[in-house]
N, C-alpha and C positions, 0 to 999 in steps of 0.2 A: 562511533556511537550512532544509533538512531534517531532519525528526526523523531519519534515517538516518546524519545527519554528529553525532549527540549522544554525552557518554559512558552515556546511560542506555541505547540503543540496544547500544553496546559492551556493557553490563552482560548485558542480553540475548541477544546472541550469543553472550558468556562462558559464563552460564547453558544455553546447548544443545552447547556444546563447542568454541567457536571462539576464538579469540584477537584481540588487538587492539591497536593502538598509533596514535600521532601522528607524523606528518611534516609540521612544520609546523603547521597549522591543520587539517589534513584526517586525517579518523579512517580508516583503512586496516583490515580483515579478516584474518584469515589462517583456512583452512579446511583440514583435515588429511587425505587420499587416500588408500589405500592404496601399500604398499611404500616406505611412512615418505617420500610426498609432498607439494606445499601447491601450494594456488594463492591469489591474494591477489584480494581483492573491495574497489574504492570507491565506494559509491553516491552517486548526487545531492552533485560537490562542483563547485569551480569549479577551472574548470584552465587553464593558460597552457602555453607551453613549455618555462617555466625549473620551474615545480614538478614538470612531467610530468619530465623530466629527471634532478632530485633524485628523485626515488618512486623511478622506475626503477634507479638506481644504488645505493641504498640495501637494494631488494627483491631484485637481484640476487644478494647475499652471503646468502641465504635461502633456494637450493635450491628455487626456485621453478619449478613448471612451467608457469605462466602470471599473469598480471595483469590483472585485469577492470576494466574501469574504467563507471561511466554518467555522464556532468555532470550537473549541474544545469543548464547553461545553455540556453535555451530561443529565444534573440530571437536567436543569432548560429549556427547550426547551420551552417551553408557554413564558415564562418569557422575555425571550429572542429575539423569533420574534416578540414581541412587540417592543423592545426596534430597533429592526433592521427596521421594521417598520414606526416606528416615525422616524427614523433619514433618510428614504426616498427609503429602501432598497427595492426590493421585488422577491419572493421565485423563482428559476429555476430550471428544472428540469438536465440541465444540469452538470453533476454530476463530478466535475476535481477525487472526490476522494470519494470511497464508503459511503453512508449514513449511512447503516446496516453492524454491523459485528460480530462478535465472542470474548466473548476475555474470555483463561482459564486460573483460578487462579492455578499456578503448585506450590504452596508452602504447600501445601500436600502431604503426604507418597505419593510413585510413587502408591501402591498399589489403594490406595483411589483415586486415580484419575483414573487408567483404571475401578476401580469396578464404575464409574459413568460414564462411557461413554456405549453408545449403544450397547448391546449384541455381535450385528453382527461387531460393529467397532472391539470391543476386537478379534473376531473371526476371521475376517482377518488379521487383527495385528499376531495373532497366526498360521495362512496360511502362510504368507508373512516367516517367523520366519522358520516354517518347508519347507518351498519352496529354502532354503537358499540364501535369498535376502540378500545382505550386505549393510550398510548406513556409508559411506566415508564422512568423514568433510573436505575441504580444506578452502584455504584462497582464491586462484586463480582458475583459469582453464585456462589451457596450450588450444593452438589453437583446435587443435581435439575436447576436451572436451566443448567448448566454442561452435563448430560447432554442438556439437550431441546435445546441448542445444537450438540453435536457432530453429534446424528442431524440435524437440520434444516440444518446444511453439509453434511454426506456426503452427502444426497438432492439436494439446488443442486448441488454437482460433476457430480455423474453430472448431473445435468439438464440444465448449461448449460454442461457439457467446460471447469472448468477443475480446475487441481490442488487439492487442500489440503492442511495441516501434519499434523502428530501431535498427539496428544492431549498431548503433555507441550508441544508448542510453544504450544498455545493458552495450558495453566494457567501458565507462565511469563511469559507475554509480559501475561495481566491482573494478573498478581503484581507484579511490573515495574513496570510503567504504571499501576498503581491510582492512585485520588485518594486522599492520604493526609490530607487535612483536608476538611471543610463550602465552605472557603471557596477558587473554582477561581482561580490564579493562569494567564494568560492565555498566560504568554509564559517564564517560568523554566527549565523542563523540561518534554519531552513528559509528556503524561498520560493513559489511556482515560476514557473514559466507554461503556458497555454502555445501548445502548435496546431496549427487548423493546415488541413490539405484540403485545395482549392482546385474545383475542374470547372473550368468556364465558367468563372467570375461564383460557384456554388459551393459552399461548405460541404464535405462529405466524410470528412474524419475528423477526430479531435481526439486531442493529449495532454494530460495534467499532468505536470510533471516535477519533481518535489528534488531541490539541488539543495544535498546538503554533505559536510565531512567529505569529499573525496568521494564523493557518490552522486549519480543520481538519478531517479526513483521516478518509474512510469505508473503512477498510484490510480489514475484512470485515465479510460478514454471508450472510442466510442464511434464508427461509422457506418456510413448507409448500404446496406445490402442490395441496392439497386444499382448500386454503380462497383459491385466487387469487380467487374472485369477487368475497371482500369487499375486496380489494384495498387492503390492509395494508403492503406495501413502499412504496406511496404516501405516506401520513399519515405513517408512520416516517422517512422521507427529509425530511420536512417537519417532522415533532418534531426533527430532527437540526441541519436550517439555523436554525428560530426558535431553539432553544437555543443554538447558537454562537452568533446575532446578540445572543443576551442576555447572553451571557458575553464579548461585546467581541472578537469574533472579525471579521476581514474577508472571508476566503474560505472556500470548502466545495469542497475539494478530493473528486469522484466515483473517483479513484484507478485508472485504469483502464479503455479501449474498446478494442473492436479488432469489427471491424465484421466480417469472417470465423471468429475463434475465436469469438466471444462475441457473435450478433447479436440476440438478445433482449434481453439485460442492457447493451445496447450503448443500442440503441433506448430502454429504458428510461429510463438517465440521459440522454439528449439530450433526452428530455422536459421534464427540468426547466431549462431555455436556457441550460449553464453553457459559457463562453468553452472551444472544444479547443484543444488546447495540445501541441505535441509536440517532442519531445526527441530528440537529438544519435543518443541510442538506445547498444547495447550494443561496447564495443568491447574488444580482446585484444592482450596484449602477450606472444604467445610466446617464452619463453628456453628451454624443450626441446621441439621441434617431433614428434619420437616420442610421449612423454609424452601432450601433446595430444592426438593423434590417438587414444589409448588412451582420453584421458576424454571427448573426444566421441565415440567410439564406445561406451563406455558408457553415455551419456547417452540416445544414440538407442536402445540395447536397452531401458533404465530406462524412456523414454519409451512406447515401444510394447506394454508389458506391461499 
């Protein structure tokens, strides 16, 4: 299951102003519009046609101007937008959460798994190592740390065209997620851990990284284009899988490719040989079809600004 179907995830979205409930097994969104509107968000759940069904009938009585839904299912995609199809769904390109991504099985010798990544990945790994970069694990980050993190994602965005949060989603979401004890339980509730790679005593990368199920999830991060030489997101990517594999974890989920929006940082995780994996992708259940047209056309002005 995905940290996204958790109720600490819900606590999170609560925390930035959104709402939440259960139908069934599966954790449902609610997100609040202008002219006292909502539209309802399910990421990553697993869906048949009798639950799509029930959601629908239940979301209806909620003044809903639409229903977003992503599966989780990954091995039956055909199968599936048929079945989201028939029950009145249909495909968007608007994507709450990546379609394509990475994800490495790290339950192999540490050895076997760099001999299968990209010549050059291992090579900078090895740069990175002689360049004496260090890779720090905390729970938190004290203000300073927290600041050298925002400005070092704002400069990655612009750099490599994708979006990022607010500053208050950041300090909520490691508030949230923190490890609240020494001792990391593998599988109970999602949890961050934060890795910072350090070259003479200076922050130059950072990594959010979200452990949950047997998995776990490089959700952001973020380094300084000034010092790509010493080639720091390397060794950090690799402090990230040997800690999971020590913490009893089985996958390192890269969290995201897309080979036209993002072909550098695309390139990059394909370095390390983790299995691509793509999903059903993003799909819409409109019950006021005006409405709709209103927020995707705001979307597309929000987008272009």
């Amino acid at each position: 299951m995905s940290f996204l179907q958790t109720e600490k995830w819900g606590e999170f979205q609560k925390a930035l102003g959104a709402d939440y409930f259960k139908i069934g097994d599966i954790f449902i969104f609610k997100y609040k519009l202008p002219f006292n509107k909502y539209y309802f968000y399910i990421p990553r759940a697993d869906f048949n046609a009798d639950n799509l069904k029930n959601i629908i009938s239940a979301i209806q009585t909620m003044n809903p101007i639409f229903l977003r839904v992503e599966p989780e299912e990954k091995d039956q995609k055909d199968i599936l937008a048929k079945i989201l199809i028939n029950a009145g769904f249909k495909k968007t390109r608007q994507e709450s959460q990546p379609s394509k991504t990475l994800i490495l099985n790290i339950e192999k010798p540490e050895k076997e798994i760099l001999d299968a990544m990209h010549y050059k990945t291992r090579y900078n790994i090895r740069v990175a190592e002689k360049n004496g970069v260090k890779i720090e694990i905390k729970k938190y980050l004290n203000k300073e740390e927290f600041e050298i993190f925002r400005g070092l994602i704002e400069k990655t965005a612009k750099r490599d065209n994708f979006t990022i949060f607010s500053k208050i989603y950041y300090e909520k979401l490691l508030h949230i997620f923190a490890l609240s004890s020494p001792e990391f339980a593998s599988s109970e509730m999602p949890r961050t851990k934060i890795f910072l790679a350090e070259f003479h005593n200076e922050i130059i990368a950072v990594a959010i990284v979200i452990f949950y199920d047997k998995t776990a999830t490089y959700l952001h991060g973020a380094s300084d284009y000034n010092f790509r030489k010493v080639m720091a997101p390397h060794l950090l990517q690799w402090g990230i899988i040997s800690d999971a594999k020590k913490s009893g974890f089985r996958y390192y989920d890269f969290w995201g490719i897309n080979e036209n929006r993002w072909p550098g940082v695309t390139r990059f995780k394909k370095g390390f040989n983790g299995k691509e994996i793509e999903y059903a992708g993003t799909w819409d259940y409109v019950f006021k079809p005006f409405w709709y047209q209103m927020y995707n056309m705001g979307q597309r002005i929000k987008n272009s600004l």
